[in-house]
C-alpha positions in Angstrom: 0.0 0.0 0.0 2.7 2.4 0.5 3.7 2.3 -2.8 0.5 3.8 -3.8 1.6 6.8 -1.9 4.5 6.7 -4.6 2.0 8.0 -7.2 -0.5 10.6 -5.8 0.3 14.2 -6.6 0.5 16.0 -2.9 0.0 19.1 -4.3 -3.3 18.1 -5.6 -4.0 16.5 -1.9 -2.1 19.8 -0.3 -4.8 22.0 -2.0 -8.1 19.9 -1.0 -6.8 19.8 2.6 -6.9 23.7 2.5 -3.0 23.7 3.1 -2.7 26.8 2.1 -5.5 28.0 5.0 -8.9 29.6 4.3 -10.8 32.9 4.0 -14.8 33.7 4.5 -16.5 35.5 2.2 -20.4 36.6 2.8 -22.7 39.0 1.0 -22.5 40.6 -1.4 -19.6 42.1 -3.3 -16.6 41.6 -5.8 -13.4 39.6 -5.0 -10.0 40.6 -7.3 -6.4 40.4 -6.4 -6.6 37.0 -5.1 -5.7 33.5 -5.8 -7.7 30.5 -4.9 -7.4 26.6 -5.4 -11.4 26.4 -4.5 -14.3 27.3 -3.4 -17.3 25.6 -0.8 -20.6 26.9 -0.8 -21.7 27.7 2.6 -24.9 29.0 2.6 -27.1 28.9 -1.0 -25.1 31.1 -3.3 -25.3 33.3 -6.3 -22.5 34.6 -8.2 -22.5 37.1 -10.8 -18.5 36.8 -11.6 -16.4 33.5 -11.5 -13.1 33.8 -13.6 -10.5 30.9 -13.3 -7.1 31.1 -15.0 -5.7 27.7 -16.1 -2.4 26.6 -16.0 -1.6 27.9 -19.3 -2.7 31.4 -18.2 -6.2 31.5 -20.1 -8.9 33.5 -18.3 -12.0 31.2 -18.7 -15.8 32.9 -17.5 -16.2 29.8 -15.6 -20.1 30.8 -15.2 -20.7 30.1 -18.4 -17.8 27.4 -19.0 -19.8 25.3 -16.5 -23.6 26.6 -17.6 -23.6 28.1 -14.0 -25.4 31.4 -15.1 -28.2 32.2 -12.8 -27.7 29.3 -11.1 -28.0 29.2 -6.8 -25.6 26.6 -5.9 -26.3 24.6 -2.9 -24.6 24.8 0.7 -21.8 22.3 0.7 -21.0 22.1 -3.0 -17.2 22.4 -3.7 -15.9 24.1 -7.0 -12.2 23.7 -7.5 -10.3 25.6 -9.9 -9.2 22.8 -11.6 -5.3 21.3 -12.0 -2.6 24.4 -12.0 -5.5 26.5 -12.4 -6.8 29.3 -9.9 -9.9 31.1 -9.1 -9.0 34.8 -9.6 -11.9 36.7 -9.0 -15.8 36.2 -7.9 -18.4 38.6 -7.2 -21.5 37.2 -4.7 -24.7 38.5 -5.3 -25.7 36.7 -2.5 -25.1 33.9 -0.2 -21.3 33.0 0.9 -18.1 30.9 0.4 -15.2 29.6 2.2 -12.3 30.1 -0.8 -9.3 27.6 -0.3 
């Protein structure tokens, strides 16, 4: 079993274990200058901005990306950036998140 261990990419299981620490966002408002691995839904949520650069520096409208216009996204739900990627900027309309 230890060689398992061998082959898992620790940054991948560094950034789901929130190595990195956490910050709580509620209400309303817009999030720039910041770099996240993820993003958990604490309360029902509505965001009117969710841009992720990937890991070859392409700014992707991940709102429409992932058909999550106008969408509330339940509490709990997790939203990760994706590999080498990072959420760069979110705006709540209303509801909050714990970004990672």
């Amino acid at each position: 079993m230890a060689d398992n261990f061998a082959y898992m990419n620790f940054n991948a299981l560094d950034n789901i274990a929130g190595s990195e620490g956490l910050k709580s966002y509620h209400g309303t408002g817009a999030v720039t200058g910041k770099e996240y691995n993820a993003l958990v839904i604490r309360e029902d949520t509505v965001f009117t901005v969710l841009t992720i650069v990937d890991k070859n520096g392409a700014t992707i409208n991940e709102l429409t990306a992932a058909g999550l216009s106008g969408i509330t996204l339940k509490q709990g739900e997790y939203i990760p950036a994706g590999l080498g990627a990072k959420i760069t900027a979110f705006t709540i309309s209303s509801g909050s998140v714990l970004a990672y």
